[in-house]
C-alpha positions in Angstrom: 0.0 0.0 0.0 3.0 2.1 1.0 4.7 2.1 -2.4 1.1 1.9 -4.5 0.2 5.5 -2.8 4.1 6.9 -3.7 3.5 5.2 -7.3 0.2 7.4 -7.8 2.1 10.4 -6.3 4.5 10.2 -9.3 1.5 9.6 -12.2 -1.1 12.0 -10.1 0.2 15.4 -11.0 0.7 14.4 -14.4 -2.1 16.0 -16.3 -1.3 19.4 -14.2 0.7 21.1 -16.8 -1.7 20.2 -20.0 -4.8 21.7 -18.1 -2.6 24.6 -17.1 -0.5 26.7 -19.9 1.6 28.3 -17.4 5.4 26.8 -17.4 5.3 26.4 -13.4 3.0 24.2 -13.8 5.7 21.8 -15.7 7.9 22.7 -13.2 5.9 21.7 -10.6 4.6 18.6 -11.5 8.4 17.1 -12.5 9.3 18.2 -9.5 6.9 15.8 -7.2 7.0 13.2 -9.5 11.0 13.0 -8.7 10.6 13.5 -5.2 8.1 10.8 -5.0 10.8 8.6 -7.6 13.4 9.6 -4.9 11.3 9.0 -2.0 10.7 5.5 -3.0 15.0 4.8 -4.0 15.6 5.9 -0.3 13.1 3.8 0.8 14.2 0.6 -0.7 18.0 1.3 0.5 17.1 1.8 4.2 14.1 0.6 4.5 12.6 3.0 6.4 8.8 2.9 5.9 8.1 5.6 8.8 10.1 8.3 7.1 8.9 7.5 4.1 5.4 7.9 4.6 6.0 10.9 6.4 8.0 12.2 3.5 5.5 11.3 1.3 2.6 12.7 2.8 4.0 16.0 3.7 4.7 16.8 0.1 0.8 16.5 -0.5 -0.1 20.1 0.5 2.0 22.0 -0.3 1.9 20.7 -3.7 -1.9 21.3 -3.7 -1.6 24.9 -3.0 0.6 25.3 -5.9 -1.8 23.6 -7.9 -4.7 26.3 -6.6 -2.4 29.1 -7.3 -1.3 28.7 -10.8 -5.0 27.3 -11.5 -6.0 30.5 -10.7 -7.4 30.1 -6.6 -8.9 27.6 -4.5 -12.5 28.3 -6.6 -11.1 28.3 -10.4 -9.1 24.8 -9.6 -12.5 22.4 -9.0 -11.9 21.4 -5.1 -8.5 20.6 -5.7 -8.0 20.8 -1.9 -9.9 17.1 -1.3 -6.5 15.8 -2.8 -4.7 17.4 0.8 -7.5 14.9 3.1 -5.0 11.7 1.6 -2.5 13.0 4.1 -4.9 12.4 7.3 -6.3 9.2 5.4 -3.2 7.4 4.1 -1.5 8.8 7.9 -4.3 6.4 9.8 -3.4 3.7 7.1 0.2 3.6 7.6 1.3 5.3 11.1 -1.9 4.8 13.0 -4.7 6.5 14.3 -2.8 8.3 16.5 0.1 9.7 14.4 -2.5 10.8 11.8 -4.3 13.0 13.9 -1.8 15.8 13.2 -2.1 14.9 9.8 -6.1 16.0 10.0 -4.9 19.3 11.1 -1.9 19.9 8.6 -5.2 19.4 6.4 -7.3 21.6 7.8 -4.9 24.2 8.1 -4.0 24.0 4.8 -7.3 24.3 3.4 -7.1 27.4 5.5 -4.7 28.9 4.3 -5.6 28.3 0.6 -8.8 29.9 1.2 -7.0 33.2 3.4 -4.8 33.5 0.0 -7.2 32.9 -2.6 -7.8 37.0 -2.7 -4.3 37.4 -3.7 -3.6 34.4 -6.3 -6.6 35.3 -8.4 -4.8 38.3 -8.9 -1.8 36.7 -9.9 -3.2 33.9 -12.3 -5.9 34.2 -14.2 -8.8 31.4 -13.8 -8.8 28.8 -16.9 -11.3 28.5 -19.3 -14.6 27.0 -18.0 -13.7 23.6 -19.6 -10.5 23.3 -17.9 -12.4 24.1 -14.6 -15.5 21.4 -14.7 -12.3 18.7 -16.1 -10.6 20.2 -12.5 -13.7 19.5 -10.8 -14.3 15.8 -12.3 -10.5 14.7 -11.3 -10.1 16.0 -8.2 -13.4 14.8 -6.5 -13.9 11.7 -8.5 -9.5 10.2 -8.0 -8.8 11.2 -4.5 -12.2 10.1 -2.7 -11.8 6.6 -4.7 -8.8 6.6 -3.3 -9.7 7.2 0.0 -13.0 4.9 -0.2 -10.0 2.1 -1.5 -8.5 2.7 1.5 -11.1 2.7 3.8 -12.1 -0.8 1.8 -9.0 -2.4 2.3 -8.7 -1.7 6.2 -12.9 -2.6 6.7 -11.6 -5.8 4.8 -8.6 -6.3 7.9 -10.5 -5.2 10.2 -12.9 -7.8 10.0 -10.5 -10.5 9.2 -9.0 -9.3 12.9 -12.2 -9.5 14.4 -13.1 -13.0 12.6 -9.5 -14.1 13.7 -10.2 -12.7 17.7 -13.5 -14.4 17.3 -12.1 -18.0 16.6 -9.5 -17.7 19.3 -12.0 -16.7 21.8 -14.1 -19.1 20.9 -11.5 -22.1 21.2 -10.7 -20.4 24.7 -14.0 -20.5 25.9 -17.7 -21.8 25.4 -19.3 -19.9 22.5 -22.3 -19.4 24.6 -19.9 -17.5 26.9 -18.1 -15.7 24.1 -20.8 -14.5 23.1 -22.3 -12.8 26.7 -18.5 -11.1 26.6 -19.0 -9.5 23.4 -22.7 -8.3 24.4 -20.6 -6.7 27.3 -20.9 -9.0 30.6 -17.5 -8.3 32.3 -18.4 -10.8 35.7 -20.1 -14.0 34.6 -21.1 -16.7 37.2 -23.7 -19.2 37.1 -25.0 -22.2 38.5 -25.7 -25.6 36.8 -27.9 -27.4 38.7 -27.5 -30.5 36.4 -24.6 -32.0 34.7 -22.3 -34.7 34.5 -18.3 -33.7 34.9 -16.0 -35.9 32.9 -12.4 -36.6 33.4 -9.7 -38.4 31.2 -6.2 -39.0 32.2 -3.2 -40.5 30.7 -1.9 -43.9 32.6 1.9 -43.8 33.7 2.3 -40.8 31.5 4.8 -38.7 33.8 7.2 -41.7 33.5 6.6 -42.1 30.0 7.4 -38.6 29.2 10.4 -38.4 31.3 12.3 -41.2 29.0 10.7 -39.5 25.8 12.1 -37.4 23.7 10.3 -33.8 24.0 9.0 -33.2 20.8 7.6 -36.5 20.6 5.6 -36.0 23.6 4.3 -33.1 22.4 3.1 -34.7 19.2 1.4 -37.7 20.8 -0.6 -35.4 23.5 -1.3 -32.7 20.8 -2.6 -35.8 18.5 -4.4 -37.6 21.4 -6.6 -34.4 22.7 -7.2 -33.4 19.4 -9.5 -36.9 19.1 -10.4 -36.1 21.8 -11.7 -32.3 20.8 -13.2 -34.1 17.7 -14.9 -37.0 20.1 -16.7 -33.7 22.1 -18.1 -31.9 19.5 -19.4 -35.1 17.9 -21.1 -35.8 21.1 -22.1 -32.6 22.2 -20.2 -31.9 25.0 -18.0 -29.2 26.3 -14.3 -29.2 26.3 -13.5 -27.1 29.6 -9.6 -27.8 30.0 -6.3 -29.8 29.9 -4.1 -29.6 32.8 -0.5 -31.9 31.6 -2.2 -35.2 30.2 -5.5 -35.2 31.9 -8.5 -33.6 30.0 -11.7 -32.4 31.5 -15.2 -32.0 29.6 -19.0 -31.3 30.8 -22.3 -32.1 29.6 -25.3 -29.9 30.8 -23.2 -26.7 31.0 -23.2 -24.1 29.8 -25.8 -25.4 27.9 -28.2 -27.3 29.3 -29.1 -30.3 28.0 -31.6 -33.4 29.5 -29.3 -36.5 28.9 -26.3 -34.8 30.1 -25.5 -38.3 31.8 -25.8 -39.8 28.5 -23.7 -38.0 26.2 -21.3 -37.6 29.2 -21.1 -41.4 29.2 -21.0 -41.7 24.6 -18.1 -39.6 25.4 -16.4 -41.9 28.0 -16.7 -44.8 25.2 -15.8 -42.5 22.6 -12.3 -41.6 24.7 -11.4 -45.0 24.8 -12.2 -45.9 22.0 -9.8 -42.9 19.8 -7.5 -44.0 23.0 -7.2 -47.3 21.3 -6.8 -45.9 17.9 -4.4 -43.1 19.5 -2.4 -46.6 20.6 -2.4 -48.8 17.8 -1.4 -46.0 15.5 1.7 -44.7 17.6 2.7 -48.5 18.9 2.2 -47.0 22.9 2.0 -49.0 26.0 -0.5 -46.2 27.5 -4.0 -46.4 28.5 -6.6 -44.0 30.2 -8.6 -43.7 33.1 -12.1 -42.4 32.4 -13.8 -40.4 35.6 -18.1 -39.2 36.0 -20.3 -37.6 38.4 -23.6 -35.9 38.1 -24.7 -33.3 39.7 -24.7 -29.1 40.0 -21.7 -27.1 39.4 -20.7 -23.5 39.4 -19.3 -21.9 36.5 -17.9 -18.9 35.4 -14.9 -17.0 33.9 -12.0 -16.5 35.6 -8.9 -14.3 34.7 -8.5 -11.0 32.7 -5.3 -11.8 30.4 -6.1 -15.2 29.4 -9.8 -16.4 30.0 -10.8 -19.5 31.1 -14.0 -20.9 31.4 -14.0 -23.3 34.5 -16.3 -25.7 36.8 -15.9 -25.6 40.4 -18.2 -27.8 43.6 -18.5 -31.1 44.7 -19.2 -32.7 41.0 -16.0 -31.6 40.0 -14.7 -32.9 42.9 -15.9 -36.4 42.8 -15.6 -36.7 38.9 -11.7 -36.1 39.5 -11.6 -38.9 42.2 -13.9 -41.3 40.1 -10.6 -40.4 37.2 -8.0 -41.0 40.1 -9.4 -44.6 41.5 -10.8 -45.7 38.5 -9.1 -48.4 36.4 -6.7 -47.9 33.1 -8.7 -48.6 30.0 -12.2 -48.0 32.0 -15.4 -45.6 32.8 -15.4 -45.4 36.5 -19.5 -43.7 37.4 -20.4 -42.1 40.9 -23.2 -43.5 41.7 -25.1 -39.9 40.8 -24.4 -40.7 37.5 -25.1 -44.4 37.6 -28.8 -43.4 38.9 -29.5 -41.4 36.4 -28.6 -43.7 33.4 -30.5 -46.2 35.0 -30.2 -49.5 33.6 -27.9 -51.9 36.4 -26.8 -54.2 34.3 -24.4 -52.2 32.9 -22.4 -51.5 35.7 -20.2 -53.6 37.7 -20.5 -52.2 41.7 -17.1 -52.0 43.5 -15.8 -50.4 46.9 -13.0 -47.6 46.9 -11.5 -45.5 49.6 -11.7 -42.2 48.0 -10.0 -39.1 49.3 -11.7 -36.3 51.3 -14.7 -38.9 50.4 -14.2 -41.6 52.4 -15.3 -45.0 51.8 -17.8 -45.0 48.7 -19.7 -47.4 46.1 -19.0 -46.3 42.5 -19.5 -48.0 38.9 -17.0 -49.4 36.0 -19.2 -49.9 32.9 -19.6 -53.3 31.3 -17.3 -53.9 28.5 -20.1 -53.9 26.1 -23.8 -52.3 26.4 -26.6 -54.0 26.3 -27.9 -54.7 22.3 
């Protein structure tokens, strides 16, 4: 954009002598074409886009109150002074909103001053035939404000490609749901669930694992695993809340609500083990995973200014961790608030485990295979 707006600098002030008999006009239109030529050499030898811009707009009015002048004053040379409001335009394009503010005012002021001379350059030049004038009038409304609506285009155009790009990353951060309530301006948000079901899903042996792995490797496998299992939750319908090292954590019934949270809490469960086994086969690993439910209300909200999080706090969270914890590699471990509310007894196999902070409770592996 930088060097398009100093290549129409040097083509711009072309037609200026041919609509304007007077030799200065010659003069003055070589003149800014060369400095533009120039402006562009220095450019591409020290590559120092700031000064160049600057350079490049600051030539813009006084070059335009030449033009008035020899065309005979700011009313005989058809608005020629619209060219001068590129300087604030192509300043916001190229140095910022900020930086361009003086620009606005060099512009201002110099329309200004073309207008506190114009008494005195009509008495130097005559005004140009009518002709010449209404061809004035035509260029220099018609080039500079397509110009200026091309530039206005192009950052609309960025501008939402940065808000489309913000949108996805927020997204990926956090619930759309919640995304969403951020945008519409909710700074605080809390709420409470009063039915879901919590899942956890964490990586067997995986510390010792990683410790005799090679880094990069690591990396890869966990990127590769939790990325079946992002696919696995949107196939489902449940909500990806976090990953903390290899374990992963997911929700059904927040923060949307949903009836069969239980349910697609528990399709997900299979679903884990079941890309776990792929994950396995594909990668020729030794690991398996330990999949962790419980039903029941939680709290949620956002937490953190710099990098949001959407997170579940209470006592589901709590005992859908210690189901993950004392459950057994390659199974669905259920608290028993899950397992009565699926129903169905069949499926489960009932076992006693001393759970910490919990003491002594009755929780659920899932049968191999559900019933046909």
């Amino acid at each position: 954009m930088g060097v398009a707006a100093a290549l129409i600098t040097i083509v711009a002030p072309l037609s200026l002598p041919f609509e304007t008999p007077n030799p200065i006009g010659w003069v003055l239109t070589l003149g800014l074409s060369a400095y533009s030529v120039l402006n562009l050499v220095v450019l591409a030898r020290t590559r120092r886009f700031e000064r160049f811009v600057i350079l490049l707009i600051a030539s813009g009015p006084v070059f335009v109150f030449c033009a008035n002048a020899i065309a005979g004053g700011v009313t005989s040379s058809g608005a020629a002074s619209v060219w001068t409001f590129l300087t604030p335009a192509y300043g916001i394009l190229a140095l910022g909103p900020r930086r361009a503010t003086p620009w606005m005012i060099v512009f201002l002021g110099a329309l200004l001053v073309n207008v506190a001379f114009d008494p005195i350059i009509r008495t130097w030049f005559g005004p140009p035939p009518y002709v010449v004038q209404l061809a004035y009038y035509a260029q220099n409304v018609g080039i500079p404000l397509t110009i200026a609506f091309l530039l206005l285009r192009y950052t609309d155009i960025r501008r939402r490609e940065a808000e489309a790009r913000s949108d996805e990353l927020l997204t990926n951060a956090i619930p759309r749901s919640i995304a969403d309530r951020l945008r519409h301006g909710e700074s605080r948000i809390a709420e409470l669930y009063p039915e879901t079901t919590v899942v956890f899903a964490d990586v067997v042996g995986f510390t010792p694992w990683a410790n005799a792995t090679e880094p990069a490797r690591v990396v890869a496998l966990l990127d590769d695993l939790f990325s079946r299992f992002d696919r696995a939750a949107a196939e489902v319908g449940v909500e990806k809340i976090k990953t903390v090292g290899d374990a992963y954590m997911a929700v059904a019934g927040a923060p949307e609500r949903r009836p069969d949270h239980p349910v697609a809490a528990l399709r997900f469960g299979r679903a884990v083990l079941a890309e776990v086994e792929a994950w396995r086969l594909a990668n020729d690993l030794d690991l398996e995973v330990r999949v962790g439910l419980a039903s029941g209300p939680a709290v949620g909200g956002i937490i953190g200014r710099q990098r949001l999080l959407f997170d579940l706090w209470g006592g589901t969270v709590n005992t859908a961790a210690r189901m993950e914890s004392t459950g057994v590699p390659g199974r669905i471990q259920l608290a028993a608030s899950t397992r009565d509310r699926l129903g169905e007894p069949d499926r489960f196999e009932a076992r006693e485990v001393d759970v910490k902070g919990l003491g002594r409770m009755t929780t659920y592996l899932l049968l191999d295979e559900p019933p046909a």
